[in-house]
Backbone bond lengths (Angstrom), bond angles and torsions (degrees), N, CA, C in turn:
res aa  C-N    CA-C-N  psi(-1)  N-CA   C-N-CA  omega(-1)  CA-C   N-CA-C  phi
1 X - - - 1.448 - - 1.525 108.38 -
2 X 1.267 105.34 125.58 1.732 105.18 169.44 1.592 124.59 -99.48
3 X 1.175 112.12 166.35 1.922 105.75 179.87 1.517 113.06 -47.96
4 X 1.554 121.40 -21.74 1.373 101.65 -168.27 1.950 90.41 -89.15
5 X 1.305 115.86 -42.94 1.312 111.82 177.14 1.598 108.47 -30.74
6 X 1.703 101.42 -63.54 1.547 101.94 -167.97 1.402 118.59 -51.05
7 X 1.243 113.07 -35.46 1.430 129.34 -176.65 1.371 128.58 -60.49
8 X 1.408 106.80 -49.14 1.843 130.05 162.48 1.462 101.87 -68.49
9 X 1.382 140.12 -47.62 1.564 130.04 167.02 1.942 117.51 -41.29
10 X 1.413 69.76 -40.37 1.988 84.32 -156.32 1.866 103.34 -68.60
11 X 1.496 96.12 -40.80 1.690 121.15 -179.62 1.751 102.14 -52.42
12 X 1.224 109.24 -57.50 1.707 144.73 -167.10 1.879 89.16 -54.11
13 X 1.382 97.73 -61.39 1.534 105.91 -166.58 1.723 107.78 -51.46
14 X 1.736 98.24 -62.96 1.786 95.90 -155.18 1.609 86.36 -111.58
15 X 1.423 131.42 62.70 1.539 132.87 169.33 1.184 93.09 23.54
16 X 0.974 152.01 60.97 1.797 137.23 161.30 1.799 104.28 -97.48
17 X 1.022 136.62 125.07 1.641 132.85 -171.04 1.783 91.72 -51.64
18 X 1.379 115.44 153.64 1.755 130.71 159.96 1.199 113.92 -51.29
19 X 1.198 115.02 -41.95 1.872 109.57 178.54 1.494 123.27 -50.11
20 X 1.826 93.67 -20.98 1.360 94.43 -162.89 1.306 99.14 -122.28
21 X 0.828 158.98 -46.02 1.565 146.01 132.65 1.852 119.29 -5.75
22 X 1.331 95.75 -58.62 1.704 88.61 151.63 1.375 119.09 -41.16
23 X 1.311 121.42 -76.08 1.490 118.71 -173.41 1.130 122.90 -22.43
24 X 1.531 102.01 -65.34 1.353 123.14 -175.72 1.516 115.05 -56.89
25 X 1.287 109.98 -40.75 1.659 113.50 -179.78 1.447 108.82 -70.61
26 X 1.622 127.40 -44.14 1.407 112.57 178.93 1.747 101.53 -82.69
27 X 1.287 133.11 -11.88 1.428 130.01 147.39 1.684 109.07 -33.85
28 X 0.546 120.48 -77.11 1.737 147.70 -164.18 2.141 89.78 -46.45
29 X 1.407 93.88 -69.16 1.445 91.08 178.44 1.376 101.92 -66.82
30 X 0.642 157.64 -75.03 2.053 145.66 -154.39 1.620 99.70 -48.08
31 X 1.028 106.04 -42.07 1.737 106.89 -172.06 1.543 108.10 -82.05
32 X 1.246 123.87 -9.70 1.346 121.91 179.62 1.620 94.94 -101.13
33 X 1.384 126.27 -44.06 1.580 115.41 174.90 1.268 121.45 -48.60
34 X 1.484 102.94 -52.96 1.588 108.70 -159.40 1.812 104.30 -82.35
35 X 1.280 107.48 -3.51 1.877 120.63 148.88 1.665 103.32 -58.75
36 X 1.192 98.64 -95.22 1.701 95.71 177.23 1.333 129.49 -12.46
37 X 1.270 102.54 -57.42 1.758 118.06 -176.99 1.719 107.24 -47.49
38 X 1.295 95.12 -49.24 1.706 121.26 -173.11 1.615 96.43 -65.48
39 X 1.401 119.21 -18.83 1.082 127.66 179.79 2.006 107.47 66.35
40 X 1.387 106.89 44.58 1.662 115.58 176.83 1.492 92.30 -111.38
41 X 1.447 97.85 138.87 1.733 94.12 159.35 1.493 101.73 -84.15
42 X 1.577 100.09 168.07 1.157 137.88 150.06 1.654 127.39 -56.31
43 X 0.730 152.04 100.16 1.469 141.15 178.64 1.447 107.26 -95.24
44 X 1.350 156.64 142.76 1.425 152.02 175.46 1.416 102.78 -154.08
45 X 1.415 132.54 71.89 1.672 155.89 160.51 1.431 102.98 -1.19
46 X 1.492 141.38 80.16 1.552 124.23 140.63 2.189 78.13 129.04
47 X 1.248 96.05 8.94 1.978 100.14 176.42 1.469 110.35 -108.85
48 X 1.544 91.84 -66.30 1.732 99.60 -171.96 1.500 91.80 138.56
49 X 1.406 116.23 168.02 1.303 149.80 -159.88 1.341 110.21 -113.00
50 X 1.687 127.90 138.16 0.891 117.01 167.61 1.773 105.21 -119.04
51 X 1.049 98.74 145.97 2.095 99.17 -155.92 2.096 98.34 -132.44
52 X 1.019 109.36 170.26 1.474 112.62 168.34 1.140 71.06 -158.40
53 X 2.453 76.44 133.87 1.485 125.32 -165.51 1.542 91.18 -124.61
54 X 1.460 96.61 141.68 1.835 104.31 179.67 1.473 99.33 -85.95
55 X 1.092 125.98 158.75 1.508 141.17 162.53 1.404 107.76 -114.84
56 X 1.676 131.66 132.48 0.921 117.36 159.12 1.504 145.00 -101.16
57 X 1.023 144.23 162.14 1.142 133.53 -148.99 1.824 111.66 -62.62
58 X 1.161 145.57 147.54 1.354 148.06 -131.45 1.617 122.72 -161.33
59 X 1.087 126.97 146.07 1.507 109.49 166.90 1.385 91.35 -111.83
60 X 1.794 103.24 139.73 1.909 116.41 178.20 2.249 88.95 -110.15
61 X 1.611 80.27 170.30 1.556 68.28 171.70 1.336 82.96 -142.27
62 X 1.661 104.53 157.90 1.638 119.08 -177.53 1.365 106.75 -81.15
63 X 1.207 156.52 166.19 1.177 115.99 172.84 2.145 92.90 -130.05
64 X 1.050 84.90 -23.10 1.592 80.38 164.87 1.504 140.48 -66.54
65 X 1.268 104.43 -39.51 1.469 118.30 157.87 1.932 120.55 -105.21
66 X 1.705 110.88 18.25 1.143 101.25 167.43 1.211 137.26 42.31
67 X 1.467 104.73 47.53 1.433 135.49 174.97 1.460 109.18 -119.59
68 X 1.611 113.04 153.78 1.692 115.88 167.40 1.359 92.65 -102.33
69 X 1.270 116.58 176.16 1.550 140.81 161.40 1.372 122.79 -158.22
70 X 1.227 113.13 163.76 1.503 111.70 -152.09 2.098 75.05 -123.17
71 X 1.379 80.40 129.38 1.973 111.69 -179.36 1.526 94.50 -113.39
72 X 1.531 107.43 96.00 1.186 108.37 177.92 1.853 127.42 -66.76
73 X 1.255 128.43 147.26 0.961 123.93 -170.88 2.128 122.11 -59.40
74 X 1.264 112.76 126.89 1.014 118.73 -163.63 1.795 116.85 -120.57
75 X 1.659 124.73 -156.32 1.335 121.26 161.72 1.610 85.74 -133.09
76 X 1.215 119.12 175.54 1.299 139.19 -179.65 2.207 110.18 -155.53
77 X 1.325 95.64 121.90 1.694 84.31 178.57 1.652 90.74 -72.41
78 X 2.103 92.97 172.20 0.934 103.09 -166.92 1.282 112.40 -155.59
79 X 0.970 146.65 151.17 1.925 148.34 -161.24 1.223 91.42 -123.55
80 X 1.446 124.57 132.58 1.350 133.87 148.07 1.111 125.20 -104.29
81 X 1.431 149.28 89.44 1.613 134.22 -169.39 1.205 121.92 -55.27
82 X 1.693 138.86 137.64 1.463 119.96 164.83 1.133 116.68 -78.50
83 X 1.626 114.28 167.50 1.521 121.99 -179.39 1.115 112.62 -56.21
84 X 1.614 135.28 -8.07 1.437 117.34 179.34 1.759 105.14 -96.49
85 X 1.172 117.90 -34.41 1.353 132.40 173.29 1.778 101.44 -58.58
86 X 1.007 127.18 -67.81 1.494 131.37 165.53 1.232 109.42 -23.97
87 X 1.662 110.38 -77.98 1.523 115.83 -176.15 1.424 110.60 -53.04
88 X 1.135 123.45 -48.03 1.582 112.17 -178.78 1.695 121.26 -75.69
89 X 1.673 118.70 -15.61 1.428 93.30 148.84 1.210 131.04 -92.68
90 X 0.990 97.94 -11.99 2.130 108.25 165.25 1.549 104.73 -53.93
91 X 1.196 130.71 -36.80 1.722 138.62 -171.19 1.452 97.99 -73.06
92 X 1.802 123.52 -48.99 0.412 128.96 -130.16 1.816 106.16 -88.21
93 X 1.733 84.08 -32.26 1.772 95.90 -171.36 1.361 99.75 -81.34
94 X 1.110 135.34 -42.87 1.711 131.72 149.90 1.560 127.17 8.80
């Protein structure tokens, strides 16, 4: 599913026109990034969490040209599902 999919579903669902359901949907993402950045999670009750996870610094190896390299330590965002979101696609793939 892509943003315009989500968008025409979401529009479809609660009659709200696309222009404005857009908003709100790339609303939603800017306000959930610039959380992260701030380094706050997200909390979203019965969805899941969106969190930034540190990575620490690592040796990778190339394996084609048989070299190591050093993957310096970083953050990465991150989705956590809740147990009700879990359980219901676990039911679901069943």
């Amino acid at each position: 599913m892509t943003k315009v999919d989500l968008v025409t579903r979401i529009s479809n669902t609660t009659k709200v026109d696309e222009p404005d359901v857009l908003l709100i949907v790339e609303s939603f993402m800017a306000i959930v990034k610039d959380s992260l950045t701030k380094k706050e999670n997200v909390y979203l009750r019965g969805f899941g969490t969106f969190e930034v996870k540190h990575r620490a610094e690592k040796t990778a190896r190339n394996i084609s040209q048989g070299t190591n390299l050093i993957v310096p330590a970083h953050n990465v965002p991150a989705f956590k599902p809740s147990k009700v979101f879990e359980d219901k696609i676990d039911s679901a793939v069943k």
